[in-house]
C-alpha positions as CSV (number, residue, x, y, z in Angstrom):
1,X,0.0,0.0,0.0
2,X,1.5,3.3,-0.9
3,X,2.7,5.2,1.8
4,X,0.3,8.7,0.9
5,X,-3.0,6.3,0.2
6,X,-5.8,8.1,1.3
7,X,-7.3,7.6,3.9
8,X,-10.4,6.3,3.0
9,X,-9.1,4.5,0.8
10,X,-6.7,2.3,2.7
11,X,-10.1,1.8,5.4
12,X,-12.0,0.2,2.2
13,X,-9.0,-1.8,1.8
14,X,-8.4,-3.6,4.5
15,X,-12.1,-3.3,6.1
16,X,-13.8,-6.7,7.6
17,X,-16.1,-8.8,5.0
18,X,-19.7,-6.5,6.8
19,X,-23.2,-6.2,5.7
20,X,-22.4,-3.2,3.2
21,X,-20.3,-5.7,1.2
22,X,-23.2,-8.2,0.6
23,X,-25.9,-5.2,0.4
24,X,-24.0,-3.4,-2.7
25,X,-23.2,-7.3,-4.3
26,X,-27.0,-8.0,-4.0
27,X,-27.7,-4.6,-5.6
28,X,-25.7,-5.4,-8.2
29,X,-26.0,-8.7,-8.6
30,X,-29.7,-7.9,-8.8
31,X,-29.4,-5.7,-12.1
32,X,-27.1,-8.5,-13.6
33,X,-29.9,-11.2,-13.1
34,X,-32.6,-9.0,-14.8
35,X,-29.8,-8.5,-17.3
36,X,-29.2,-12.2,-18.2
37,X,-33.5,-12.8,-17.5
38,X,-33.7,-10.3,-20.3
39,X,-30.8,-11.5,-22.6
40,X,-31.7,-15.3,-22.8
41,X,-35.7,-15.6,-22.2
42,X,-35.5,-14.5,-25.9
43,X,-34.3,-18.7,-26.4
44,X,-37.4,-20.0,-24.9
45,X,-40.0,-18.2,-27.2
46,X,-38.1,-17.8,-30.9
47,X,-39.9,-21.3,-31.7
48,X,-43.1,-20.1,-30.7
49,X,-42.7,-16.7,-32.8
50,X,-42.0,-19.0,-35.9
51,X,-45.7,-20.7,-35.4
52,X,-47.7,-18.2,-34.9
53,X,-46.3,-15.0,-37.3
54,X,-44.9,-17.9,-40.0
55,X,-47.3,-20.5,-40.2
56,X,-47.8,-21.9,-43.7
57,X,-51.1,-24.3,-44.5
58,X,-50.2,-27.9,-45.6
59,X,-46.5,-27.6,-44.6
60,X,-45.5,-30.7,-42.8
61,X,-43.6,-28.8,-40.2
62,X,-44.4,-26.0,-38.0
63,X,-43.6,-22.6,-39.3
64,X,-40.3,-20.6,-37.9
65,X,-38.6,-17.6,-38.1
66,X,-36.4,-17.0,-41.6
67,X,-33.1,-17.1,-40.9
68,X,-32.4,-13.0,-41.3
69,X,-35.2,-12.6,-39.0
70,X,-34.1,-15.7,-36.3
71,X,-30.6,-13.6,-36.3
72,X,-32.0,-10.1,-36.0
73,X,-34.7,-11.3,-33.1
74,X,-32.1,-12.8,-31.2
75,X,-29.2,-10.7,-32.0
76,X,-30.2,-6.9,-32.2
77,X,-30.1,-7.0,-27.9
78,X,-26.3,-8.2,-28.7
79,X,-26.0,-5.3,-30.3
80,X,-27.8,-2.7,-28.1
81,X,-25.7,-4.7,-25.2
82,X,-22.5,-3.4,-27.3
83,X,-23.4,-0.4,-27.7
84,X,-24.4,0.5,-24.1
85,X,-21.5,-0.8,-22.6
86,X,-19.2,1.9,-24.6
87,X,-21.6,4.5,-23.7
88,X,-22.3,3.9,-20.4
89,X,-18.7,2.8,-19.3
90,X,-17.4,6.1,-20.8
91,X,-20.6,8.0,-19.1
92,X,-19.8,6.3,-15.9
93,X,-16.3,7.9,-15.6
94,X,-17.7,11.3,-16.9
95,X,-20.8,11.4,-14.1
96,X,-20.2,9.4,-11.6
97,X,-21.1,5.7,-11.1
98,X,-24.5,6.3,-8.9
99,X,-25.6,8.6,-11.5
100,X,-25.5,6.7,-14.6
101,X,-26.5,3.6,-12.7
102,X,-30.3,4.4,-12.2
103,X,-30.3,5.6,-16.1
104,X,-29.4,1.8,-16.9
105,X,-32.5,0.4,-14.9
106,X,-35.4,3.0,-16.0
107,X,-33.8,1.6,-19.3
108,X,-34.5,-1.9,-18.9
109,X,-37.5,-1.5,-17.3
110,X,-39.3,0.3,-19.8
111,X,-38.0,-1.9,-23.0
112,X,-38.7,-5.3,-21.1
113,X,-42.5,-3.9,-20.8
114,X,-42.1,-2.1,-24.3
115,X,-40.9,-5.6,-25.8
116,X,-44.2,-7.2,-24.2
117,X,-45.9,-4.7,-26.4
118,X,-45.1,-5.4,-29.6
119,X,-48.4,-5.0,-31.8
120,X,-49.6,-5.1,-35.1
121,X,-51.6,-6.7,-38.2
122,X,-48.3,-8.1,-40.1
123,X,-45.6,-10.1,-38.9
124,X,-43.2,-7.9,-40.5
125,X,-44.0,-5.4,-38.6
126,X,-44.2,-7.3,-35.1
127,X,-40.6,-8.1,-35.4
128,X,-39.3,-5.0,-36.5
129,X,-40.7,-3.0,-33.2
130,X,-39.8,-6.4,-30.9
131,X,-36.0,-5.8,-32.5
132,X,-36.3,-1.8,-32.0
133,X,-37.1,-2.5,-28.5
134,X,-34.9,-4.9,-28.0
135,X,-31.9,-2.9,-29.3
136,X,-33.3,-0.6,-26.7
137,X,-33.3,-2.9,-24.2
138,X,-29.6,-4.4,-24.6
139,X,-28.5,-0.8,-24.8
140,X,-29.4,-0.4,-21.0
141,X,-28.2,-4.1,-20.3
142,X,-24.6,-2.8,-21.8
143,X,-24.5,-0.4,-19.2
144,X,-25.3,-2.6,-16.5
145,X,-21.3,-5.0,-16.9
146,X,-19.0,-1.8,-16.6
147,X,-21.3,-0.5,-13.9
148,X,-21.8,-3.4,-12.0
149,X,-18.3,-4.5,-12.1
150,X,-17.0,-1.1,-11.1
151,X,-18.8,-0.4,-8.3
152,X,-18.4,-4.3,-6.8
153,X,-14.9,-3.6,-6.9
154,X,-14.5,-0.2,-5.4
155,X,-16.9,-0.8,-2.6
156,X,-15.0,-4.4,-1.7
157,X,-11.9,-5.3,0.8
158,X,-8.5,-6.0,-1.2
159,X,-9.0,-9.7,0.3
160,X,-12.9,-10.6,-0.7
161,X,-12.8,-8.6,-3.8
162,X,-12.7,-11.5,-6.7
163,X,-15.5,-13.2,-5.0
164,X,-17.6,-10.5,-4.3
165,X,-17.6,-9.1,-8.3
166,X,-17.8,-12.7,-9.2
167,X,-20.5,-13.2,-7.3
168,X,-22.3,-10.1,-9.0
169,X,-21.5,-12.3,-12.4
170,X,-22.6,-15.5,-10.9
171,X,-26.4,-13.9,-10.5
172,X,-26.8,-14.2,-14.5
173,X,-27.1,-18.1,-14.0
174,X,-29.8,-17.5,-11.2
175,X,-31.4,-15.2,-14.5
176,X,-30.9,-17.9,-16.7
177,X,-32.6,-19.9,-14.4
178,X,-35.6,-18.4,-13.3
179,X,-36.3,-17.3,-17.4
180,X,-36.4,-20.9,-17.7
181,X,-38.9,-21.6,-15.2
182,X,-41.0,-18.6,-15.9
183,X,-41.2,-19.7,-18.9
184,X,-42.2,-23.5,-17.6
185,X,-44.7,-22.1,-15.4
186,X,-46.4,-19.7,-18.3
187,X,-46.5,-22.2,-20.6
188,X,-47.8,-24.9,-18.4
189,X,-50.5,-22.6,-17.4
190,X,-51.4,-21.7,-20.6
191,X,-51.5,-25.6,-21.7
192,X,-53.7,-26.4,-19.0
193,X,-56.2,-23.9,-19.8
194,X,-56.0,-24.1,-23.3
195,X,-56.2,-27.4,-24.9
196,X,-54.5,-27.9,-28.1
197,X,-53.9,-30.7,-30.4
198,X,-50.0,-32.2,-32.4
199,X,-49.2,-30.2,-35.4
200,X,-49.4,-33.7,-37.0
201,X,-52.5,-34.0,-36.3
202,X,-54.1,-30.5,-36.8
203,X,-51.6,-27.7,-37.8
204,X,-54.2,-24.8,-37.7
205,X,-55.2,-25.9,-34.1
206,X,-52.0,-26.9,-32.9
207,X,-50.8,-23.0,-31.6
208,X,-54.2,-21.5,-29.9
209,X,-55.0,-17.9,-30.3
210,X,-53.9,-17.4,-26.7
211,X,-50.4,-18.6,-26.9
212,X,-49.4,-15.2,-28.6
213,X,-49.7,-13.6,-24.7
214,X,-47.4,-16.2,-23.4
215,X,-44.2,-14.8,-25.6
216,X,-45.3,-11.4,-24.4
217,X,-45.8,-12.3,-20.6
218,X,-42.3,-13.9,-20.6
219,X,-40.5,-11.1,-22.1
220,X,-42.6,-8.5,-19.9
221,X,-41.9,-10.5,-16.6
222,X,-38.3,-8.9,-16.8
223,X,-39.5,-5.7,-16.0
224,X,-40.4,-6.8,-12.1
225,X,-36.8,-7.5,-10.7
226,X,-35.3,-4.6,-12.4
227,X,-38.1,-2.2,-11.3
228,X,-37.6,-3.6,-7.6
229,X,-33.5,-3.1,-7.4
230,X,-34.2,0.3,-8.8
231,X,-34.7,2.0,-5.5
232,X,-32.2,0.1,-3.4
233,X,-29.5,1.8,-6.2
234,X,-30.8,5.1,-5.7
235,X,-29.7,4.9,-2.2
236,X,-26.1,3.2,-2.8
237,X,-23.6,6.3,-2.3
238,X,-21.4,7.1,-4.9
239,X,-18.4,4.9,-4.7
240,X,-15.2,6.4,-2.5
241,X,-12.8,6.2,-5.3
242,X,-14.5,8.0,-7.6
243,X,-16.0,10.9,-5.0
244,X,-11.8,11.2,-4.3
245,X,-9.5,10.1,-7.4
246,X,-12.0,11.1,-10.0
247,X,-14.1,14.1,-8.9
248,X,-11.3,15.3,-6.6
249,X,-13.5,15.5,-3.3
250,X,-11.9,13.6,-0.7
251,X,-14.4,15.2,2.0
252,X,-17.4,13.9,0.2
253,X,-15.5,10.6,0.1
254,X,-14.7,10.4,3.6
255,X,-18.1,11.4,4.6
256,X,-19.5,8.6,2.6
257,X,-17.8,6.2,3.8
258,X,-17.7,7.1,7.3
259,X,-21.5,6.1,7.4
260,X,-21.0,2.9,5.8
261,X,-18.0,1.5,7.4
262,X,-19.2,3.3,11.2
263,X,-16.0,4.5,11.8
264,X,-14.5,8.3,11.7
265,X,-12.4,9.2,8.3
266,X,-9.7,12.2,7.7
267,X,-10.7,14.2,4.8
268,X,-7.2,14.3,3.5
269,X,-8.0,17.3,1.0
270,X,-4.5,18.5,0.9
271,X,-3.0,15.1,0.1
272,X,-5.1,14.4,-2.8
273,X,-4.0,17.8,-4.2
274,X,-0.4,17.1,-3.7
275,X,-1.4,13.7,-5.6
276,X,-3.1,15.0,-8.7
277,X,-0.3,16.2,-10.6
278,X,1.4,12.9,-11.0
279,X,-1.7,11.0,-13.1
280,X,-2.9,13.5,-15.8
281,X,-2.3,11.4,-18.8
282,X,-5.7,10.3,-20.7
283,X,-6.8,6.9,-22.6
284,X,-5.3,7.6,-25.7
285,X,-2.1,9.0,-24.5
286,X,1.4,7.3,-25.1
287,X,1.6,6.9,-21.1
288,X,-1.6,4.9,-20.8
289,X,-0.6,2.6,-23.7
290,X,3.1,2.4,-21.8
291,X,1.2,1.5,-18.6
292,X,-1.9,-0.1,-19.7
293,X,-1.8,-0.8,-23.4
294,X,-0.6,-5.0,-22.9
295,X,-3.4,-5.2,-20.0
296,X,-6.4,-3.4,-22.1
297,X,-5.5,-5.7,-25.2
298,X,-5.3,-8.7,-22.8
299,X,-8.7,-7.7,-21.3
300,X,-10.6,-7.2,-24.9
301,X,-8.9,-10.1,-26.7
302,X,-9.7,-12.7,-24.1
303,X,-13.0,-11.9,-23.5
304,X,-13.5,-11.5,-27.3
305,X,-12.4,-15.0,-27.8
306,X,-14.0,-16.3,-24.9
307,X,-17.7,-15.0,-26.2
308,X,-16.9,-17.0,-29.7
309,X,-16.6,-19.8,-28.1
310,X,-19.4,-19.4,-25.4
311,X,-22.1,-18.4,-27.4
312,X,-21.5,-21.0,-30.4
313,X,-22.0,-24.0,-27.7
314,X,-25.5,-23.0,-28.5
315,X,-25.7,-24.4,-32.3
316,X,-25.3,-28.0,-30.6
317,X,-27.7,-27.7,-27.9
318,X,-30.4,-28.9,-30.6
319,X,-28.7,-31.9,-31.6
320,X,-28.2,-32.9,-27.8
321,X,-31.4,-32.1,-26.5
322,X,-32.9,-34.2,-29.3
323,X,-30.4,-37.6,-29.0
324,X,-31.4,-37.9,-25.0
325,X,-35.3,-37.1,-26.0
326,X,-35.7,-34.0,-23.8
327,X,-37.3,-32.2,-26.7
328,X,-39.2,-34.5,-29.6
329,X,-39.7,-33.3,-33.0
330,X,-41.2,-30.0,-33.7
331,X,-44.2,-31.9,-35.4
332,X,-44.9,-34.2,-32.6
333,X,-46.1,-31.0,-30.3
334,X,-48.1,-28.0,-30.2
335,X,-46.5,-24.6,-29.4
336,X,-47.0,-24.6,-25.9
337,X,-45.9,-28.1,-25.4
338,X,-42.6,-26.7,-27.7
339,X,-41.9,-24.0,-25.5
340,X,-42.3,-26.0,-22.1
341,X,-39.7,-28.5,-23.4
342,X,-37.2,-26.0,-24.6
343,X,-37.6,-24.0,-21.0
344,X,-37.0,-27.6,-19.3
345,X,-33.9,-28.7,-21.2
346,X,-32.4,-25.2,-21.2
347,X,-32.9,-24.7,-17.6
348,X,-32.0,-28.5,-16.8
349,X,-28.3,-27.3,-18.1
350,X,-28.3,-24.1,-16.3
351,X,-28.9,-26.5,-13.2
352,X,-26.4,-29.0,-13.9
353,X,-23.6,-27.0,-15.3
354,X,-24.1,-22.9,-15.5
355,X,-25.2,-22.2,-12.2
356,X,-22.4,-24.9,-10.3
357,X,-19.7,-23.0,-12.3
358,X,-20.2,-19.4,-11.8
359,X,-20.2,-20.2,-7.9
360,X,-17.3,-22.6,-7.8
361,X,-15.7,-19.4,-8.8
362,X,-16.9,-17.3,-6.3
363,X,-15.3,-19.7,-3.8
364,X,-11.6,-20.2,-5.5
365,X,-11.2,-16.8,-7.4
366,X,-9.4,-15.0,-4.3
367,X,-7.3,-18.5,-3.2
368,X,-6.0,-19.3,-6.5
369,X,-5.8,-16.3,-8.5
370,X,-7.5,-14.8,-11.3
371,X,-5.2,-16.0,-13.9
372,X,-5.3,-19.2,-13.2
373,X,-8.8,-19.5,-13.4
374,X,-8.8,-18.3,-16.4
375,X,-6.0,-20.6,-18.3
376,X,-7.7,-23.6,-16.2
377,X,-10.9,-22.8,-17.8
378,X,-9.4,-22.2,-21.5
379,X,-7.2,-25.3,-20.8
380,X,-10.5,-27.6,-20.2
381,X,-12.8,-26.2,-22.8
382,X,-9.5,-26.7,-26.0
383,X,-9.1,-30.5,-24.6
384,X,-13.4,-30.9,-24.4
385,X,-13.3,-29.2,-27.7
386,X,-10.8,-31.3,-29.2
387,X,-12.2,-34.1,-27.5
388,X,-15.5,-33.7,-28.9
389,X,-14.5,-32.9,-32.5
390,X,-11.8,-35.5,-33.7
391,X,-13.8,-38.7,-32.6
392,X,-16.6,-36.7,-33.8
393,X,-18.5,-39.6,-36.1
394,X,-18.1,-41.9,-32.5
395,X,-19.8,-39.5,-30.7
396,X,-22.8,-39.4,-33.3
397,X,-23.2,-43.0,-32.6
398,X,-27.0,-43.6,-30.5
399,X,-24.6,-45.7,-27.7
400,X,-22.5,-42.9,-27.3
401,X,-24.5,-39.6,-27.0
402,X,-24.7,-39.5,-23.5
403,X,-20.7,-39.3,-23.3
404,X,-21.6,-36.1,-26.1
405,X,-23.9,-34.9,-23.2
406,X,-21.4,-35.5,-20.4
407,X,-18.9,-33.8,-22.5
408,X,-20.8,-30.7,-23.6
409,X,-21.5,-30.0,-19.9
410,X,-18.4,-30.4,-18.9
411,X,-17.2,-27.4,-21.6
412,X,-20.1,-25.3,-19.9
413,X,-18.8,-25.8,-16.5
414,X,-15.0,-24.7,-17.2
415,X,-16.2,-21.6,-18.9
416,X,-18.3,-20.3,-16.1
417,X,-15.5,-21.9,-13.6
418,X,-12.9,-20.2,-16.1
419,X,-13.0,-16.9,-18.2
420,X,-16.7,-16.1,-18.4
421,X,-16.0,-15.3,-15.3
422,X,-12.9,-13.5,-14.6
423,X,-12.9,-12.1,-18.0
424,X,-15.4,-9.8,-16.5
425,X,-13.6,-9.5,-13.0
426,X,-10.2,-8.7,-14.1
427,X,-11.1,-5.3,-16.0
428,X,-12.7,-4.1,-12.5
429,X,-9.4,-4.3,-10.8
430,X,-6.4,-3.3,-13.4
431,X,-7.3,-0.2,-14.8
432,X,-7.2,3.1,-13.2
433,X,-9.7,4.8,-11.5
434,X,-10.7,7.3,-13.9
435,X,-10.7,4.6,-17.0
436,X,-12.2,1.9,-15.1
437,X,-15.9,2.0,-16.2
438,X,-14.9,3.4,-19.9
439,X,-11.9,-0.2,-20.1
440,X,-14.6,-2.4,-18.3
441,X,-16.8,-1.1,-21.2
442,X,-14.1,-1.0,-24.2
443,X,-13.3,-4.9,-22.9
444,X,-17.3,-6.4,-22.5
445,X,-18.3,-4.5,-26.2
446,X,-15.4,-6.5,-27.5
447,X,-17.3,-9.8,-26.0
448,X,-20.2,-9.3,-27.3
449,X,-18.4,-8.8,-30.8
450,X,-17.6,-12.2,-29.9
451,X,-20.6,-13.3,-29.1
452,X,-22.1,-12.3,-31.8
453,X,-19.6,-13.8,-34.5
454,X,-20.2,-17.4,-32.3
455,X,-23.7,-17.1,-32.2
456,X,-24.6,-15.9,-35.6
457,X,-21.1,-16.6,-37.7
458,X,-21.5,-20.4,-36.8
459,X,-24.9,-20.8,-37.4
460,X,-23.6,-20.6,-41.0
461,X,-20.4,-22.4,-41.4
462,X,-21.2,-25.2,-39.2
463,X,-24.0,-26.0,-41.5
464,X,-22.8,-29.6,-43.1
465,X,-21.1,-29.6,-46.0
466,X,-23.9,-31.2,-48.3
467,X,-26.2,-28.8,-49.4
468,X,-29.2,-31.0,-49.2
469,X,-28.4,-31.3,-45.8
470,X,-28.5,-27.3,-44.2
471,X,-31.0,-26.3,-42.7
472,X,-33.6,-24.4,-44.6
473,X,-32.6,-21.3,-46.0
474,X,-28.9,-21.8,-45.0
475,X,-25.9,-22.1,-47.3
476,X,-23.4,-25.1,-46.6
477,X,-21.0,-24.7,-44.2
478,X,-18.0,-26.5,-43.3
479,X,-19.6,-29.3,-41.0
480,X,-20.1,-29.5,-37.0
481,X,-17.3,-31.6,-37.1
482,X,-14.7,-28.8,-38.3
483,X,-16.6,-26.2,-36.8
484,X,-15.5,-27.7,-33.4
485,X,-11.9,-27.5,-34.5
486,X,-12.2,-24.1,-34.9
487,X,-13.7,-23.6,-31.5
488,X,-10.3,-25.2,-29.8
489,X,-8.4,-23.1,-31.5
490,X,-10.0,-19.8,-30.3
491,X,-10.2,-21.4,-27.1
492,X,-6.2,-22.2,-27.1
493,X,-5.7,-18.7,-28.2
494,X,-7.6,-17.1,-25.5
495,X,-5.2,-18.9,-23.2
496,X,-2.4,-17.5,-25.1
497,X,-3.5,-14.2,-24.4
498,X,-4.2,-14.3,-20.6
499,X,-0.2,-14.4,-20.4
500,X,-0.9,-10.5,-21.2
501,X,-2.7,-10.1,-18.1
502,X,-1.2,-9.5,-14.5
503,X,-2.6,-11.0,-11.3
504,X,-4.8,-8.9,-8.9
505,X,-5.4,-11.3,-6.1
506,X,-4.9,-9.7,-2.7
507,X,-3.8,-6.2,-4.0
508,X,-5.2,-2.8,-3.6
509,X,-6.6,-1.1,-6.7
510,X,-4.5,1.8,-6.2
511,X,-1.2,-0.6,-6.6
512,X,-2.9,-3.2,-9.3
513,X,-3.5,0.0,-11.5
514,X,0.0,2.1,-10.2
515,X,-2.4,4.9,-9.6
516,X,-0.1,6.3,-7.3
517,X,3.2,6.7,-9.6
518,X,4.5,10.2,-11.2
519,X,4.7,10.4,-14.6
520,X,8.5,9.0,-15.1
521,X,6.7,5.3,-13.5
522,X,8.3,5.3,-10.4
523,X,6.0,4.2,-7.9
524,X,6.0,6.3,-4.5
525,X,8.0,4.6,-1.6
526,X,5.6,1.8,0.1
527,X,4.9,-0.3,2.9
528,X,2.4,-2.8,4.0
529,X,-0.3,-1.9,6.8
530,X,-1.8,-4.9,7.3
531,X,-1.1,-8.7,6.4
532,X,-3.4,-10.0,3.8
């Protein structure tokens, strides 16, 4: 700890794990399940949307979404999401983190309901305002990872920190979850009520009238948790190190924090002016690149890679749900039946594997490190990868699916107990104070670039290679098979790139992020308070 940390600083530092801790990571964590609820209940209704705005008389199959639309449905909140988190991290290092932070929620709030809402004659025309309020929608979620993340880590202990962001992280499997069984409970409802036969055996009767509410009370339901955290944030203070090292009012800091940690803070005014001489550089200076430039490209290439990967898993969740019989051909249900087994199977694997990762992270992150989370979890998913892809055509075999399942879940469970995880704790820590929200926000937008090239990009090539064998309205691709390969790859070169990132595990922000060196990058004298 540098020997002229303030004050207040040093007190958040070393303060005992209290109930202000676990009050700001529910708060957070709060807005990040709403933000996964609203992200991924999109999945459990895209099916439905297909029978009832693309149904075609006499076709054997139930109707679904063309595959521009099925990409712009489930993609344009991707890009709000990127778009919001460069806005919002940039505004929350312009305004304050409090500030911003409510803007986010009244955000979400009013899109999830807006989403609900989305009316009209043609089917054209359904889509196109459920996508504009969707963008709409991510755009608030985007602001939500650089906030969240930035606040978690200023308001936590040097010790607890990893844990306590992670755990802010960890609630989107709870919202994974809970869109799952919202969506089991509205469709089972509506099943019970509304009697409806096969497609196979009467396609015009097979989606009711009334099933077009159950899309709309799923997406709409997303609106009640965000709408509950939002006073609870209102009433946060604005964290210490920004009220000190950004807007340069150490009393307003100290007084802050003096009523949430109980305890009687120096203002310290005339040592943050001595102080602010030494840091005046900005993000696209030479200095920050000298300092910062290795770290920013480790941050925004690793999560980059990590999204690619994480978000193309879904192409093969199809395949496997259908070998173990969790969800039976499209024809062999009615839409409400379709949605209920897609809610089951997707939330079944948020159970087994989503969930269990995220929180064995939580536990580990601050007695192992960071980084070594993060190659573990890159490590695993190249071998399951690998694993999966070469003996590809043995996998395929009926006797051996359930080693495909075991497999697959596996490949979850080291990415949520690997770099979907820390990729989002480790731009919290390393960064300095007056960059953190904008390089939290810089590093998640470059994710969901990532997320969008796995979800959308391998929809395409991992089509087979025969082209009487795509899927309808696809081109051929270059097979699941060698789309796998691919995946190991990225996933081997996002543990190339973690070597770019240093460990934060046990340090202060100030000395993770050398806020406290001049401008030659010679940090101040220092000595150690406490033992971590």
């Amino acid at each position: 700890m540098a020997r002229d940390q303030l004050q207040v600083l040093n007190a958040l530092d070393v303060a005992q794990t209290q109930l202000y801790h676990f009050t700001a990571m529910v708060i957070a964590g709060l807005g990040f399940f709403t933000d996964a609820y609203d992200l991924f209940c999109i999945s459990f209704v895209t099916k439905l949307l297909g029978r009832i705005y693309y149904h075609h008389e006499a076709h054997r199959k139930p109707g679904t979404l063309p595959p521009n639309v099925a990409a712009a449905v489930n993609g344009v909140a991707f890009c709000g999401t990127l778009a919001g988190q460069l806005f919002f991290g940039w505004l929350g290092d312009k305004m304050g983190r409090k500030r911003v932070y409510g803007m986010t929620l009244m955000l979400m709030v009013i899109c999830s309901i807006a989403s609900g809402l989305s009316f009209s004659v043609e089917p054209q025309a359904v889509m196109a305002t459920l996508c504009f309020f969707r963008f709409w929608l991510g755009f608030g979620i985007g602001g939500d990872y650089p906030l969240s993340a930035t606040i978690m880590s200023e308001y936590a202990n040097k010790k607890t920190r990893g844990a306590f962001i992670a755990a802010v992280f960890a609630m989107q499997g709870f919202g994974i979850l809970v869109g799952g069984m919202v969506a089991i409970i509205v469709s089972a409802a509506f099943e019970a009520r509304f009697d409806a036969p096969a497609y196979q055996d009467d396609a015009s009767r097979s989606t009711v009238s009334q099933a077009d509410y159950v899309w709309r009370i799923i997406l709409m339901f997303g609106a009640i948790p965000a709408a509950m955290t939002y006073y609870w944030r209102m009433k946060m203070p604005e964290t210490a190190r920004y009220t000190a090292l950004v807007a340069k009012n150490a009393q307003q800091a100290a007084a802050d924090m003096s009523k949430v940690l109980q305890v009687e803070l120096e203002p310290e005014q005339e040592k943050l002016e001595s102080q602010e001489e030494k840091n005046k550089f900005g993000l696209f200076s030479k200095e920050f690149l000298r300092r910062h430039g290795l770290h920013l490209l480790g941050t925004t290439s690793t999560w980059f890679l990590l999204d690619i990967a994480f978000y193309s898993q879904n192409l093969f969740q199809k395949d496997i749900f259908s070998a173990i019989g969790w969800i039976p051909p499209a024809e062999t249900m009615n839409a409400l039946q379709e949605v209920y087994r897609i809610a089951r199977a997707q939330t079944l694997i948020a159970l087994c594997s989503t969930v269990p990762g995220y929180w064995f992270t939580v536990f580990f992150i601050d007695k192992i490190g960071r980084i070594a989370i993060q190659l573990m979890g890159f490590f695993f998913m190249t071998v399951f990868m690998f694993a999966l892809a070469l003996p590809y055509n043995h996998w395929t075999q009926k006797d051996n699916r359930i080693g495909f399942v075991i497999m697959y879940s596996l490949t979850f469970f080291f990415a949520n107990f690997g770099p979907n995880a820390t990729t989002f704790v480790v731009p919290a820590e390393i960064f300095p104070a007056r960059f953190r929200s904008t390089c939290h926000g810089i590093s998640a937008a470059s994710g969901k670039v990532g997320a969008m090239r796995g979800a959308f990009g391998f929809l395409y090539i991992a089509q087979s290679q025969d082209s009487t064998k795509t899927d309808k309205g696809y081109p051929p691709g270059i097979g699941v098979r060698n789309s796998l390969i691919v995946l190991g790859v990225v996933n081997f070169l996002g543990m190339c790139f973690t070597f770019l990132l240093p460990e934060s595990n046990g340090k202060s922000l100030e000395e993770i992020s050398r806020e406290n060196e001049g401008g030659n990058g010679i940090a101040m004298e220092s000595t150690r308070t406490v033992p971590v």
